[in-house]
C-alpha positions in Angstrom: 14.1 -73.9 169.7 15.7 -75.2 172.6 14.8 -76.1 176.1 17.9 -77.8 178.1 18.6 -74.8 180.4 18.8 -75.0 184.2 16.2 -73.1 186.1 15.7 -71.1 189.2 12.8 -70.3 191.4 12.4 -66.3 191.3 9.1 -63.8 192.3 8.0 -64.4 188.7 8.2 -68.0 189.0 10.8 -70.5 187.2 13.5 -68.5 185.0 16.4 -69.6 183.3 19.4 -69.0 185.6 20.9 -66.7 182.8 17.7 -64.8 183.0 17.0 -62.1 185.6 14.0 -61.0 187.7 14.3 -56.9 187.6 11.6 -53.9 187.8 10.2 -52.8 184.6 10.9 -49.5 186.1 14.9 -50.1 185.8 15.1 -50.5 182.2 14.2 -47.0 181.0 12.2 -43.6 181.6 8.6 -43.5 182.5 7.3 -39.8 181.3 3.5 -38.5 182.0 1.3 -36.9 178.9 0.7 -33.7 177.8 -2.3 -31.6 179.8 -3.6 -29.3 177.4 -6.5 -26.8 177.4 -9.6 -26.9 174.9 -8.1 -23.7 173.8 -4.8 -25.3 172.7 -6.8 -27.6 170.5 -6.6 -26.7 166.8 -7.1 -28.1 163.3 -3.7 -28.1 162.6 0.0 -28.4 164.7 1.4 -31.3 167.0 -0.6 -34.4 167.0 -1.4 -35.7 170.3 -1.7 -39.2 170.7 -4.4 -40.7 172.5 -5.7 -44.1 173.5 -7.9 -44.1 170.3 -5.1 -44.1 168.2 -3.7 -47.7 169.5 -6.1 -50.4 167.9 -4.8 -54.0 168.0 -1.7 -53.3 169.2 -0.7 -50.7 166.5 -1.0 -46.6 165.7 -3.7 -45.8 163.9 -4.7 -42.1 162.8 -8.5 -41.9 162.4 -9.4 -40.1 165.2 -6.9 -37.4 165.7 -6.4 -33.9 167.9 -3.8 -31.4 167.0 -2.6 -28.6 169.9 -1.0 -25.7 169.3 1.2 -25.6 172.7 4.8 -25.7 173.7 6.1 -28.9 175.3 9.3 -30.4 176.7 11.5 -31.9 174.2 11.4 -35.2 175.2 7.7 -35.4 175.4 8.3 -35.7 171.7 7.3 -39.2 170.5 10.4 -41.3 169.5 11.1 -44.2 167.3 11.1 -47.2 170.1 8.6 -45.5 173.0 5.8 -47.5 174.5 3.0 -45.7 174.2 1.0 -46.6 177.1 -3.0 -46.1 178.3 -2.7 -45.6 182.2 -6.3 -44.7 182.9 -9.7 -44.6 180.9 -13.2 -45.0 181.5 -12.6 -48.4 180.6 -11.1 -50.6 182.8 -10.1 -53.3 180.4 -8.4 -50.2 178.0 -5.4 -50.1 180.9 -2.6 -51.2 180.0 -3.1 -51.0 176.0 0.2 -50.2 174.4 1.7 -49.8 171.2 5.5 -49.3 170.3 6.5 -46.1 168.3 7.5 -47.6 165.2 8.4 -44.2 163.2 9.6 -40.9 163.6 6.4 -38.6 164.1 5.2 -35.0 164.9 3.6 -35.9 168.0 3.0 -35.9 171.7 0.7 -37.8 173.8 -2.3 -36.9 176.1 -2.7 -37.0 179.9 -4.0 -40.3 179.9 -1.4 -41.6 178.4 2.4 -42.6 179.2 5.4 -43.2 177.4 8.1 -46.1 178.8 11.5 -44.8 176.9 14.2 -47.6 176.4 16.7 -48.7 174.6 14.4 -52.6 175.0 11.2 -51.0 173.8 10.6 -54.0 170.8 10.9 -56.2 173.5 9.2 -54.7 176.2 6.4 -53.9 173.7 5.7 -58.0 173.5 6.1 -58.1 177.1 3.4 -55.4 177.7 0.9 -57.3 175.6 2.2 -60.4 178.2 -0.1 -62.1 180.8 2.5 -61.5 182.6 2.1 -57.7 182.7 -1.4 -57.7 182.0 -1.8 -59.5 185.8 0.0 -57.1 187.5 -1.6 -54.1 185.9 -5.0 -55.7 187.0 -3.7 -56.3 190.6 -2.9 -52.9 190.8 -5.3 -50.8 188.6 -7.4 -48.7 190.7 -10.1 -49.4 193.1 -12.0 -46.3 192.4 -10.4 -44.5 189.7 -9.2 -47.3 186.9 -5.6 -46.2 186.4 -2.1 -47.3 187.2 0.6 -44.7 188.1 4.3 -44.5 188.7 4.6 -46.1 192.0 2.7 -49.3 190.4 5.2 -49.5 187.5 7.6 -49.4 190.2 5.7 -52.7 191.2 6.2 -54.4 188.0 8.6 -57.5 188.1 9.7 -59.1 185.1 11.5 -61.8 183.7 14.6 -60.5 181.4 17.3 -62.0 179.6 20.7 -61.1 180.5 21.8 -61.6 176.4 20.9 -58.8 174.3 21.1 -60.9 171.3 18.1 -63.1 172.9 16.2 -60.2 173.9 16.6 -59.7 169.9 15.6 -63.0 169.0 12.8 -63.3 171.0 11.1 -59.4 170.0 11.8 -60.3 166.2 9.9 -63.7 166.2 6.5 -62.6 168.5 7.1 -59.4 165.7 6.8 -62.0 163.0 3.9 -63.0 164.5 2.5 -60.0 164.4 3.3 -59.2 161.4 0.7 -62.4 160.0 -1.7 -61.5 162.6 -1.6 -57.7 161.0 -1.7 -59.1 157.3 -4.8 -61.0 158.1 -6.6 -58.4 160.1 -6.2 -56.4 157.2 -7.4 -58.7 154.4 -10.4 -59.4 156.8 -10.9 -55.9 156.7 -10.4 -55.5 152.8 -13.2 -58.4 152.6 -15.9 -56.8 154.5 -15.5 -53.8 152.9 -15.8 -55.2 149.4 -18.7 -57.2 151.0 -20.1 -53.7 151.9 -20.1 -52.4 148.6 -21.2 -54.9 146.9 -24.7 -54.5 149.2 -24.6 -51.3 147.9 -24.6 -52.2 144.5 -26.8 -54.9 144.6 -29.1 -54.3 147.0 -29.9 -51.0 145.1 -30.3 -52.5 142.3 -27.2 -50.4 140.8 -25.7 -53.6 139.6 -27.7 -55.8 138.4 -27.2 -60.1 138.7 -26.6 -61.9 135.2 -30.2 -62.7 133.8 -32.3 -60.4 136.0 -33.7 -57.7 134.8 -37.4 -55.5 135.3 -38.9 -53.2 137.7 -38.6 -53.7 141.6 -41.5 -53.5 144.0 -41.4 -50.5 146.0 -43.6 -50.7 149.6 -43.8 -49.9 152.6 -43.0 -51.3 155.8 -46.3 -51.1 157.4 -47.9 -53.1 154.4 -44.8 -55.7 154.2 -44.8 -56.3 158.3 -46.7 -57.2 161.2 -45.9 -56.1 164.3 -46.0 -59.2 167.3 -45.5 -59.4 170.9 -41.9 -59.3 172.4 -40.7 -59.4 176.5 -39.0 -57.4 178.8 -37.1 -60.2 180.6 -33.6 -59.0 181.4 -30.1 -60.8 181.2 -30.8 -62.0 184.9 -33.3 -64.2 183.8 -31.5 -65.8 181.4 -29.2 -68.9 181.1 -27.1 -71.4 178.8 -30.1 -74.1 179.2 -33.8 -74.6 178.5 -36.6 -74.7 176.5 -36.9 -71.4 175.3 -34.7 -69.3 173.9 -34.4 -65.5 174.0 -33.3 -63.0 171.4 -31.7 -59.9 173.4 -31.2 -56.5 171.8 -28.0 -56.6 172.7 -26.6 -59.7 171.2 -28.2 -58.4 167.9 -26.6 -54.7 168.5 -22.7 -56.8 169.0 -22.8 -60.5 168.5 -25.2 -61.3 165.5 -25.0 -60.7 162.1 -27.5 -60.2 159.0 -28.3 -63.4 159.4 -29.1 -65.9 162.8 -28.3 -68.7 161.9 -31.1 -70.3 165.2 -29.3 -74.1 165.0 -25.7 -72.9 165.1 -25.3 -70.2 167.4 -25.3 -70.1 171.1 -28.6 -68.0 171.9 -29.9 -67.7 175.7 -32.7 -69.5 177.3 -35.1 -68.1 179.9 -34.9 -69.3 183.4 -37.6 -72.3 184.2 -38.9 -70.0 186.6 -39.7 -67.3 184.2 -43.5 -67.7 183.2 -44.4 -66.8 179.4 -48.1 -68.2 179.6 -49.0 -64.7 178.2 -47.2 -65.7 174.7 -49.3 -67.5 172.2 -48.1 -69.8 169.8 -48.1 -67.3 167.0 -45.9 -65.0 169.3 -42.7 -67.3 168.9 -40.6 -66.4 166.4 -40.1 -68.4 162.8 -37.7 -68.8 159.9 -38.3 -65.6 157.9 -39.5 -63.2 161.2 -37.1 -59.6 161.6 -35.9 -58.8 165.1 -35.1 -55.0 164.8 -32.8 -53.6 167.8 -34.9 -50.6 168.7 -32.9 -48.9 171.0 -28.6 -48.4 171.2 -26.2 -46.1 172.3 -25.2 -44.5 168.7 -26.8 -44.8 165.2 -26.8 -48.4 165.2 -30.0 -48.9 166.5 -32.2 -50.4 164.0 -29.8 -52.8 163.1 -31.9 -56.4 162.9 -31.9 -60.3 161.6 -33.4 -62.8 160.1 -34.2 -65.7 161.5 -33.0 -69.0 159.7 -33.2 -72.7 160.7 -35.3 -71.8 163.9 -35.6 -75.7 165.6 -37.4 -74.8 168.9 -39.1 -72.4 170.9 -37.7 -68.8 170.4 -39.0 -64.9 172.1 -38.2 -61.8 170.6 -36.5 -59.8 174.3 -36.8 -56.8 175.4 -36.1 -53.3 173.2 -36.2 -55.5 170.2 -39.3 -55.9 167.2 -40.1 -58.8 166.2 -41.6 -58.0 162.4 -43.0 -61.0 160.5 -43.4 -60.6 156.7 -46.7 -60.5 155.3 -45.5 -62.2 152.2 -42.6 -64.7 151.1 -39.4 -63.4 150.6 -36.2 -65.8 149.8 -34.1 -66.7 153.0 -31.9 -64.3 154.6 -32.8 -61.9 151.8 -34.1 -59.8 154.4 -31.4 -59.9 156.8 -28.9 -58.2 154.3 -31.4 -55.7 153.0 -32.5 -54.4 156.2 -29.0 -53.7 157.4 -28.0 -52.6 153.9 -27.3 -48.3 154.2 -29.9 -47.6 151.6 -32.6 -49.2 154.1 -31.1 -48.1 157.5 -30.8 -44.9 156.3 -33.9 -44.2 156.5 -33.9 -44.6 160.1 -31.9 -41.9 161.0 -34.1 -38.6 160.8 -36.6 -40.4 163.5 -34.1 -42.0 165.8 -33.7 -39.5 169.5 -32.7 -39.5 172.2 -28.7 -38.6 173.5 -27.4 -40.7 175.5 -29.6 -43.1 174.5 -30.7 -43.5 170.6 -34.3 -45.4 169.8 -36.7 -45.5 167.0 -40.2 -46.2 167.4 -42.5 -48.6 165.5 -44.6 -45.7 164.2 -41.7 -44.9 162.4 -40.4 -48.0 161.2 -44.1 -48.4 159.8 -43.1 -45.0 157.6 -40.2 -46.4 155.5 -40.2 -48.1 152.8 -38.6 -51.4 151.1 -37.5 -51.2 147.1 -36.6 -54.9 146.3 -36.6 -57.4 143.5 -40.2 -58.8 142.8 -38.4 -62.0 141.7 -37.7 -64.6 144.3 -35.2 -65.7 142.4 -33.3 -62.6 141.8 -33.7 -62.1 146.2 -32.0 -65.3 146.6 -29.5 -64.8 143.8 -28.2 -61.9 145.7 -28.6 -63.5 149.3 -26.2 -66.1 148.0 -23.8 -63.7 147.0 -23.5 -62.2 150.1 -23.9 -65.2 152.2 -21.0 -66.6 150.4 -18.7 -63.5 151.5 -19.8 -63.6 154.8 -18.5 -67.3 155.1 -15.1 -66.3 153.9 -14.7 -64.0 156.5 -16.2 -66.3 159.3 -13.7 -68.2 158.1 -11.0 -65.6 158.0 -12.1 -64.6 161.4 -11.6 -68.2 163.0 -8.1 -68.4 160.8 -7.5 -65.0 162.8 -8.4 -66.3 166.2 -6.2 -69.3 166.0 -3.3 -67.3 164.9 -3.9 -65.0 168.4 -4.0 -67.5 170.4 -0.7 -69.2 169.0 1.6 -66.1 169.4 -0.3 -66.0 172.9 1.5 -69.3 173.3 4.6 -68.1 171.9 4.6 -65.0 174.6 4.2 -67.3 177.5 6.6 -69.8 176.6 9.5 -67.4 175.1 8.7 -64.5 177.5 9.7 -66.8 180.7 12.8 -68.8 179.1 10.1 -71.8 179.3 11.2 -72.6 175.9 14.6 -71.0 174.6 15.9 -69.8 171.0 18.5 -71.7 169.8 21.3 -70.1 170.6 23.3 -67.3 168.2 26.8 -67.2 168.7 28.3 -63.5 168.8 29.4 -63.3 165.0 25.6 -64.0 163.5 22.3 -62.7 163.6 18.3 -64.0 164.1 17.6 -65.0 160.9 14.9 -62.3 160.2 17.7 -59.7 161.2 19.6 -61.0 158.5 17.3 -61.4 155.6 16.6 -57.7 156.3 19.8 -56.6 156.0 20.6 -58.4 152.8 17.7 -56.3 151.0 19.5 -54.1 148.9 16.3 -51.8 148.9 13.7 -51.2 151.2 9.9 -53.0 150.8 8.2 -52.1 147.7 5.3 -51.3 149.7 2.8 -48.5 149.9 4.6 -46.4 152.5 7.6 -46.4 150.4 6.0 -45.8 147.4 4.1 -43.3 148.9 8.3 -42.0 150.1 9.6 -42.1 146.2 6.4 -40.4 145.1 6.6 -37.4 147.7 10.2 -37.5 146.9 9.1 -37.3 143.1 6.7 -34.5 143.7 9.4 -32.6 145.6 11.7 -32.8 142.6 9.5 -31.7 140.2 7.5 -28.8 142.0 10.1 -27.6 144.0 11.3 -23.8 143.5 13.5 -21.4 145.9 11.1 -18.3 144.8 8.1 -20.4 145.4 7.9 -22.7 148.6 6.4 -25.8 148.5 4.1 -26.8 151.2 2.3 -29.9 152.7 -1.2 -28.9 151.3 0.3 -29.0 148.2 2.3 -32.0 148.6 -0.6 -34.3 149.8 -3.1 -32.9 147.1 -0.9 -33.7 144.3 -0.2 -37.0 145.8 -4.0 -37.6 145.9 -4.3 -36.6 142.4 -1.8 -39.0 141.5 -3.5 -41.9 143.3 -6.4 -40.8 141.1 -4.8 -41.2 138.0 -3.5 -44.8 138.9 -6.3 -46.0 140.4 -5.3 -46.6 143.0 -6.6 -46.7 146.7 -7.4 -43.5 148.5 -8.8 -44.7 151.4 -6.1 -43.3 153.5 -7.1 -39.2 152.6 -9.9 -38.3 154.6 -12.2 -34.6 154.3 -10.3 -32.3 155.9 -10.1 -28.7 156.1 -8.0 -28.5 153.4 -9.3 -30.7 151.2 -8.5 -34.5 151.2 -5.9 -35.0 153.7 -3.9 -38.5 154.5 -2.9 -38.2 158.4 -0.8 -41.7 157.5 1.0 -40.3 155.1 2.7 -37.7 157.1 2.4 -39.1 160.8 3.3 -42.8 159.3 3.7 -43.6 156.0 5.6 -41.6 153.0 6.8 -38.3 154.6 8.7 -39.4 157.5 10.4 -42.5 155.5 11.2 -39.9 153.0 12.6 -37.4 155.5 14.6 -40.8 157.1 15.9 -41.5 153.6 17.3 -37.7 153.0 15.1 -38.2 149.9 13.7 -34.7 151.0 13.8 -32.3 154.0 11.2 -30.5 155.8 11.6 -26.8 157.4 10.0 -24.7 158.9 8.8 -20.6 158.5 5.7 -18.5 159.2 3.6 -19.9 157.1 4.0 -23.9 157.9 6.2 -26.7 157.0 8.4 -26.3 153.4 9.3 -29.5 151.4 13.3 -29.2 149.5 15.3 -31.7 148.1 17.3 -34.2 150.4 20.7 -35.5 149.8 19.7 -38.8 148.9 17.0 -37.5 146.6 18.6 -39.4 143.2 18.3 -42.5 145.2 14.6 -42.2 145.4 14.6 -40.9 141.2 16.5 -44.1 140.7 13.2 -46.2 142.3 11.0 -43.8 140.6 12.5 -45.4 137.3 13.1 -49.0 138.2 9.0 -48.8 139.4 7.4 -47.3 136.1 6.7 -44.5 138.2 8.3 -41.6 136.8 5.6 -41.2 134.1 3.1 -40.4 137.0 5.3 -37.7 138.1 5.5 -36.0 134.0 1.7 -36.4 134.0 1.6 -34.5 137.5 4.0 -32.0 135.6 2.1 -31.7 132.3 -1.3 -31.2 134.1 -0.4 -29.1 137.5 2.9 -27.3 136.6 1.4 -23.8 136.9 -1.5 -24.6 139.3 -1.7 -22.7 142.6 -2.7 -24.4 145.8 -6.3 -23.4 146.2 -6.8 -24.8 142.5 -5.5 -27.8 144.0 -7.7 -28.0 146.8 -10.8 -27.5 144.5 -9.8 -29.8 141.9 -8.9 -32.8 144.7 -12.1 -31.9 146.8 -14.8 -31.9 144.2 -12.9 -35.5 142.9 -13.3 -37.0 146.0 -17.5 -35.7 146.1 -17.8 -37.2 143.2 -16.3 -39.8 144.0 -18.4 -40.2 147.0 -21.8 -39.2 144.6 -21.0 -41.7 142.2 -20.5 -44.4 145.3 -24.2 -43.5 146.5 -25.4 -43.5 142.9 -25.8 -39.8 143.0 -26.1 -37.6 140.2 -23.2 -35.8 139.9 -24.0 -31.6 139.7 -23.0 -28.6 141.5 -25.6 -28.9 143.4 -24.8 -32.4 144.7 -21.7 -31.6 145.5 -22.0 -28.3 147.4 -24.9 -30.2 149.3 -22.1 -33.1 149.9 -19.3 -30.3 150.8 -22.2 -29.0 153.5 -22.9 -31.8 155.2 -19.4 -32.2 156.2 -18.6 -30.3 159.3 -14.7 -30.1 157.9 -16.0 -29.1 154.7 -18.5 -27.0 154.6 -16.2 -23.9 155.3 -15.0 -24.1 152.1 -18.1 -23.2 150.5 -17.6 -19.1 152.1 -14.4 -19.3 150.1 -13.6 -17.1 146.9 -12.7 -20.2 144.6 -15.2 -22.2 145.6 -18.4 -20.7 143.8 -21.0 -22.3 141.5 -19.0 -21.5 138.4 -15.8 -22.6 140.0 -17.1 -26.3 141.1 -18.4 -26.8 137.4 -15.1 -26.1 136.1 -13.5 -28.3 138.3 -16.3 -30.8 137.3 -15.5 -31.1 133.7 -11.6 -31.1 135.0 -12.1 -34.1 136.8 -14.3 -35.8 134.5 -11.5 -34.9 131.8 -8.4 -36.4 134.0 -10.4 -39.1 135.7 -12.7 -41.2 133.4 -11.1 -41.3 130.1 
């Protein structure tokens, strides 16, 4: 990096004199969302995009709506849009963007906008800027929070005259996101291994080495009692004191399993607050449960233990404060309590709608199954306690890489520090190494692209079309047989369904590649063989992969769509059962299929009876866990 440039003063502050100060609005097309009826919603057709489908700064396809409307042409997402939220309920959601990094099927909502460029990599970084994010709060709404066309109009920026810096700069703070990403990812990968391993353990499914016996099963009334807690309110709290108060809503967002008293920053009450009403027994000890009785969704009931309490210390207000009748190992509690097979319990008594409680009458009802051992408690604390330190420490690792590329945008995104200059005839350094790949990533998008492209080759047949529902249950089958994850299909109508594949992932890089193409006819989307389809053969070779696609063959040659759908629905219940440590039956999993509001449709269907779901039992049983 380089920094001996000249500077000017502008209405952005000091730039480069190379540099301009322009409106935002100049450099491309601002266009408003889609405004669609809840008639026009459907459970299939164009995807709308919404502000729930940006998290972190990137699309993500969890919660979805699909209309079945006619729109403009160019209100058709396109690779390099800024997708933009320009009013919510939430003030601090204004502003949150995320760039359009394939080609999709999709539109976006009326809450929503979409800044068209040919500088939308760079513009995205700039969006994410303080020095957008200032000017959007200047000029959000006073009553309603949203920002409109005549405040982008407002917008100044700073902008490089070079296109090859623009370059420069968008690929390095991509970089940057790209670790940021990779670690967000892992941290996510951790806790959900951490998760499942409380379900194994704290079940007693999995047992520790050298543990074995029968575990104590009780309930909570004749484990707990019950002692006094406070209705003081945030206002009557502070960073100093004496005494420090447990709120209900630093356990419901802040605290974990555990509180750890000695090393976390928990509130005092106010001198002036008098708690001469509290005996000595009512403050709370190493051991004691704080249970959040109230929330606004299903996480009321979450709770901690209390470890390494040093001082005085009040259970606040909508919170119990449960102290065990007998000894349990330390922070034992903590993880069992929050574990699903405890909090579970919880759910048939919690009411209310907008907000969610549970009383102590109920609590009293449920019941604790744990190890009578000590030692086998704290055997399995440790466990746990050790994962949740790796992803403290993940989670710091995280925040320090944030606040660097935060850095990095301020200095780079107004010429404060400059790239070192690229003369005409080369490229950024991360534009080169990409175009020396002589293949694309080996990554699960593209392997997801090869094995669609695979599937295509091998199913595909003029007299017979081949459609998306088949595509994606074969593909899930496949997963199956490797494997592999399958976190991306979720219960859909149709069966399992991976929205990433098609919005994101394999489809679209396959249709980019000319591995395959898609068209359309009356009954939906048809998959046929692209151009560049022996390309992708050619990967499905150099991979090992091709022997996946002759198993497909050899099992599902001959096997109609709705055979598909059964088969890959009924795996992913048992799946599911097996998780829980269900028994697996037809009546499990028709119980499983009806508690699904996607699902339970399928159970009115011809091929889905009794005799039907057995069959596909022992089929999955056969293909699965040999």
């Amino acid at each position: 990096m380089v920094n001996h440039t000249e500077y000017k003063n502008t209405d952005v502050g000091v730039i480069p004199n190379d540099w301009d100060c322009i409106s935002l609005y100049t450099l491309g097309e601002l266009l408003s969302g889609l405004t669609y009826t809840p008639d026009d919603v459907k459970k299939y057709g164009l995807l709308v995009l919404r502000s729930s489908n940006i998290q972190n700064g990137r699309l993500r396809f969890e919660d979805n709506v699909y209309v079945n409307c006619k729109i403009e042409e160019k209100k058709y997402v396109k690779r390099g849009d800024l997708l933009i939220c320009v009013r919510n309920g939430s003030r601090a959601l204004i502003g949150k963007c995320a760039l359009i990094d394939h080609d999709y099927n999709a539109t976006f909502g009326a809450f929503m906008a979409l800044f068209r460029s040919q500088y939308g990599e760079y513009l995205y970084q700039l969006f994410s800027s303080n020095a957008i994010q200032e000017q959007i709060n200047r000029n959000c709404g006073a009553t309603i929070n949203q920002i409109t066309s005549a405040d982008f109009k407002k917008f100044l920026i700073a902008f490089p005259q070079k296109p090859k810096e623009q370059t420069a700069i968008a690929e390095v703070l991509s970089d940057a996101d790209s670790l940021i990403s990779s670690l967000q990812k892992l941290i996510e990968k951790k806790k959900a291994i951490k998760q499942g391993a409380m379900q194994e353990l704290l079940t007693g499914k999995n047992r520790l080495t050298g543990f074995s016996g029968e575990w104590s099963e009780v309930s909570f009334a004749d484990l707990f009692d019950f002692l006094p807690t406070n209705a003081f309110t945030r206002d009557q709290m502070t960073d100093t004191g004496t005494i420090q108060n447990i709120h209900y809503g630093d356990i419901l967002t802040k605290y974990g399993a555990c509180l750890d008293m000695a090393n976390t920053d928990v509130p005092y009450l106010m001198g002036t607050v008098s708690v001469r009403k509290y005996s000595e027994s009512s403050y709370a000890r190493d051991g004691d449960v704080i249970i959040a009785d109230t929330a606004e969704d299903s996480t009321v009931g979450k709770c901690v233990e209390l470890v390494n309490v040093r001082g005085k210390a009040l259970s606040g207000q909508h919170t119990m404060l449960c102290r065990p009748k007998i000894s349990f190992a330390p922070k034992f509690l903590g993880y069992y309590m929050n574990a699903e097979c405890f909090h579970n319990q919880m759910l048939p008594f919690i009411t209310g709608i907008k907000v969610s409680s549970i009383s102590k009458a109920n609590i009293s009802t449920l019941v604790l199954k744990y190890p009578t051992l000590v030692e086998e408690q704290q055997a399995i604390a440790q466990v746990l306690s050790d994962m949740d330190s790796e992803i403290k420490q993940l989670e710091k690792k995280l925040a320090k890489y944030q606040q660097i590329k935060q850095g990095m945008m301020q200095e780079l995104l107004t010429g404060r520090i400059r790239l070192a200059d690229v003369e005409e005839n080369e490229r950024p350094k991360t534009q080169a190494v990409r175009e020396k790949q002589s293949q694309p990533a080996h990554n699960q998008h593209f392997d997801d692209a090869v094995m669609i492209a695979g599937i295509v080759n091998a199913f595909y047949s003029e007299k017979y079309p081949l459609g998306r529902k088949k595509v994606q249950k074969l593909l899930y089958l496949v997963r199956r047989k490797e494997q592999a994850d399958i976190s991306a299909f979720h219960k859909k109508a149709a069966g399992p369904h991976a929205d990433e594949v098609r919005y994101k992932g394999g489809e679209p890089i396959a249709q980019k590649n000319k591995y395959i193409q898609v068209k359309r006819n009356e009954k939906g989307s048809c998959f046929e063989k692209g151009v560049q389809m022996q390309q992708a053969l050619a990967y499905l070779q150099d991979w090992g992969k091709q022997a996946d696609i002759d198993w497909l063959v050899s099992q599902f040659q001959y096997t109609n769509v709705n055979e598909l759908e059964l088969l890959a629905t009924v795996d992913m219940a048992i799946c599911d059962l097996r998780r829980d440590g269900k028994r697996i039956s037809v009546a499990s999993i028709k119980d499983l299929i009806h508690s699904n509001k996607e699902w339970r449709d399928k159970l009115k269907k011809a091929y889905f009876k009794d005799a039907d779901i057995q069959r596909a039992i022992k089929k999955c049983q056969d293909l699965f866990e040999s």
